[in-house]
N, C-alpha and C positions, 0 to 999 in steps of 0.2 A: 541451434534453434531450440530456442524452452518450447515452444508447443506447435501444432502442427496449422497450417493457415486458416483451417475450416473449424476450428476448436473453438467451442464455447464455454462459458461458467456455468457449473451443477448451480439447480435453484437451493437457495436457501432454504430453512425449516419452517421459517415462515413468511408472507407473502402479503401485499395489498397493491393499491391504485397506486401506480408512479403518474403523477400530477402532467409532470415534464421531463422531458429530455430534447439531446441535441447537442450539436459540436459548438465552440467559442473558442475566442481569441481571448487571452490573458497576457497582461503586458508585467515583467520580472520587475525588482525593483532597479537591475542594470539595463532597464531599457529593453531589453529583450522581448517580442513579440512571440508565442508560442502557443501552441495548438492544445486543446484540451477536451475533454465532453463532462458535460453536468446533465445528472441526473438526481427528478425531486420526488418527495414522494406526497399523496394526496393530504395526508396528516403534520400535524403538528412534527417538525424534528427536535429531537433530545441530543441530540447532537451527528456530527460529521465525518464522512470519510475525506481524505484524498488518495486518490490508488495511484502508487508509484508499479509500473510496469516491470516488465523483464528487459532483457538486453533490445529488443525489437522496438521501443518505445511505443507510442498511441496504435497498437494494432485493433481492430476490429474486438478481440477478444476483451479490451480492458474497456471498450466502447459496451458492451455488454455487461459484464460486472460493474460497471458504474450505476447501469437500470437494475441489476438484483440487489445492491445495496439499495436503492430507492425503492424495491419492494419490501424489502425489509425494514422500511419504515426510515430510510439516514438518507439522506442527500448525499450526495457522492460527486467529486472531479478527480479525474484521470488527467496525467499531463505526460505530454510529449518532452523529451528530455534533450533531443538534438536539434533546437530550432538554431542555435548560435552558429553550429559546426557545419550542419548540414540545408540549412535553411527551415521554411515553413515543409509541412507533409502539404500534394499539392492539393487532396480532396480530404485533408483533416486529419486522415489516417495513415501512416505506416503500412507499404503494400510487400508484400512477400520479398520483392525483389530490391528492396531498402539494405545496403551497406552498411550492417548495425558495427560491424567487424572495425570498419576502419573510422566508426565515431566514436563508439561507446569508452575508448579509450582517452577521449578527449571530453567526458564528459565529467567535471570537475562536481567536487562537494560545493561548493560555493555559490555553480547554476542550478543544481537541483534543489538545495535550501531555497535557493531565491522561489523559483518555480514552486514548489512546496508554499513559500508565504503564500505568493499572488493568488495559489488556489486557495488556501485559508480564509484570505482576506476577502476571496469572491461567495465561498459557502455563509461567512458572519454576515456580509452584504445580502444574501439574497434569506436568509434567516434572521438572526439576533444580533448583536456584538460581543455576544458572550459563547456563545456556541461552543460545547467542547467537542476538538477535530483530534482523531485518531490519524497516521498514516499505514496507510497497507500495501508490505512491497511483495513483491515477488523475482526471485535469483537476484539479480543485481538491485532490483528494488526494494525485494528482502533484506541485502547488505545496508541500504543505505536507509531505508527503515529504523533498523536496530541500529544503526549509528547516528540519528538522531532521537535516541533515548536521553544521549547529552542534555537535551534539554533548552537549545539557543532559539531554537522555534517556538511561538505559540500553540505547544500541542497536551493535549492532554494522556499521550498515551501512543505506542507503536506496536505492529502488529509485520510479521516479518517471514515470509514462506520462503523456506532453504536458500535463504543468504551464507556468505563467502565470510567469515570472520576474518580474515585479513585487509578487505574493504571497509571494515568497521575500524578497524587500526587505535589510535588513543584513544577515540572518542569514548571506548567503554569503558575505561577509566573511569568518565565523569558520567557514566548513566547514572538517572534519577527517576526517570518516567518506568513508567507498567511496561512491560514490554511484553508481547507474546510470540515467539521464539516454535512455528510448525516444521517440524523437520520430517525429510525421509528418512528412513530407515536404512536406505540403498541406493543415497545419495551416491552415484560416480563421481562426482565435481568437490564435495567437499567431507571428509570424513564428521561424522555423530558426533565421535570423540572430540573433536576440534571445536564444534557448534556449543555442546556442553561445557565445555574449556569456557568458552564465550560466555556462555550465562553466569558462571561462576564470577567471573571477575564483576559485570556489570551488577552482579548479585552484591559482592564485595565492595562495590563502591555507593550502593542505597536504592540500587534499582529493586522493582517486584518485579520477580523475572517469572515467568509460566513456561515451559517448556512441554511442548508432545512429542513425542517422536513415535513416527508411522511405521512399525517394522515391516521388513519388506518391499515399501513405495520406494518408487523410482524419484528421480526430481522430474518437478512439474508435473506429480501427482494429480495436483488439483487444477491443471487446466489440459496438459496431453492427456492425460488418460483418468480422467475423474469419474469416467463411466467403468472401468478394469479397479478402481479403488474408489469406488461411492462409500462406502463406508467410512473410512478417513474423512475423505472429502466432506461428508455430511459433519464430520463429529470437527472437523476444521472451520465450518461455518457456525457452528454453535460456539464453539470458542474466541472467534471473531469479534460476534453480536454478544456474547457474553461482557467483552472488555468494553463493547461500546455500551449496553446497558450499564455496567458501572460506572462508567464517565457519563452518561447523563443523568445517573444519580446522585453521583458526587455533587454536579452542579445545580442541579434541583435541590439539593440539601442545604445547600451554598456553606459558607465557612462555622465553624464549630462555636459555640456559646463560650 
């Protein structure tokens, strides 16, 4: 278990009107029907999250950091990752007692990219068509995050809380996109050494890669126990909104003379 059932996201550094929120249905480009929540915020957006989850997919907790990104001024979808294997969740959400064990192994790079567009596709629909969309994982959606730095998505950018560098596999090879790479310090699941291993190569192949590493934090820092590490926590949200302020800068800037 990454976090505990009753666990919520520390607020952001800074804060406004979230317009709207709410659970949807989003259909993959293989046809796949799958559970999501989008939240917007009362202002203009500079660009987009999508939050890729932990192993537990659409639980309650990413159903709330979808609303702190939309305080934060981004529009935000969260997507559930096991509608293929395991069907639709039956109130939207992922309930404590969800089987993540015997799906999360069956959950392929090729449905979550899909799941990943459809959320894209749905945030430039209810925004611009230019929208620049960041993804933000956390453990397994951390992994898969940082392995689409590749680049095969529409994204402008990856953001990746103590992912597994072995889930990431070739793909770092060909990273190209910003990546930002929050590590613990006292990761059990996946050695520092190894994570930094990982930045280097994707560094090596033309990625910007930002790396922090939280000395001391447990994994799932920032959602178990984000109250015992506020401090990280705080200074992981600032680096967040930081990669997504430069991606809507970038695109506000639009291409170079």
């Amino acid at each position: 278990m990454c976090h505990d059932v009753d666990s919520r996201p520390p607020s952001p550094p800074r804060s406004g009107d979230v317009a709207e929120r709410g659970l949807l249905t989003l259909t993959s480009a293989d046809g796949t029907e799958f559970d999501a929540a989008f939240a917007a915020p009362a202002g203009e957006a500079g660009a987009g999250v999508v939050v890729l989850p932990d192993v537990r997919g659409l639980h309650p907790y990413y159903v709330a950091l979808a609303e702190r990104f939309a305080e934060a001024g981004f529009p935000a979808v969260a997507v559930d990752y096991y509608a293929r294997t395991a069907g639709r969740a039956g109130q939207g959400t992922r309930d404590q007692d969800f089987d993540w064990k015997a799906h999360m192994p069956q959950a392929t790079a090729e449905g979550i990219d899909g799941d990943t567009a459809a959320a894209v596709a749905y945030l430039r629909g209810r925004t611009r068509p230019d929208l620049p969309v960041i993804t933000v994982g956390f453990c397994f959606g951390g992994s898969n995050a940082w392995r689409q730095a590749a680049g095969t998505l529409p994204l402008a950018g990856t953001a990746g809380f103590y992912g597994r560098p072995q889930l990431v596999g070739d793909a770092a090879g060909s990273a190209h996109l910003p990546v930002l790479m929050l590590i613990a310090g006292d990761d059990m699941a996946t050695p520092v050494a190894d994570q930094l291993a990982l930045a280097e190569t994707m560094r090596a192949a033309g990625a910007d890669v930002e790396t922090a590493v939280y000395d001391g934090a447990p994994h799932s820092f920032f959602d178990r126990s984000s109250d015992q590490w506020a401090e990280a926590s705080a200074d992981a949200w600032r680096r967040v909104l930081a990669l997504l302020d430069r991606v809507a800068g970038s695109a506000a800037a639009g291409p170079a003379s």
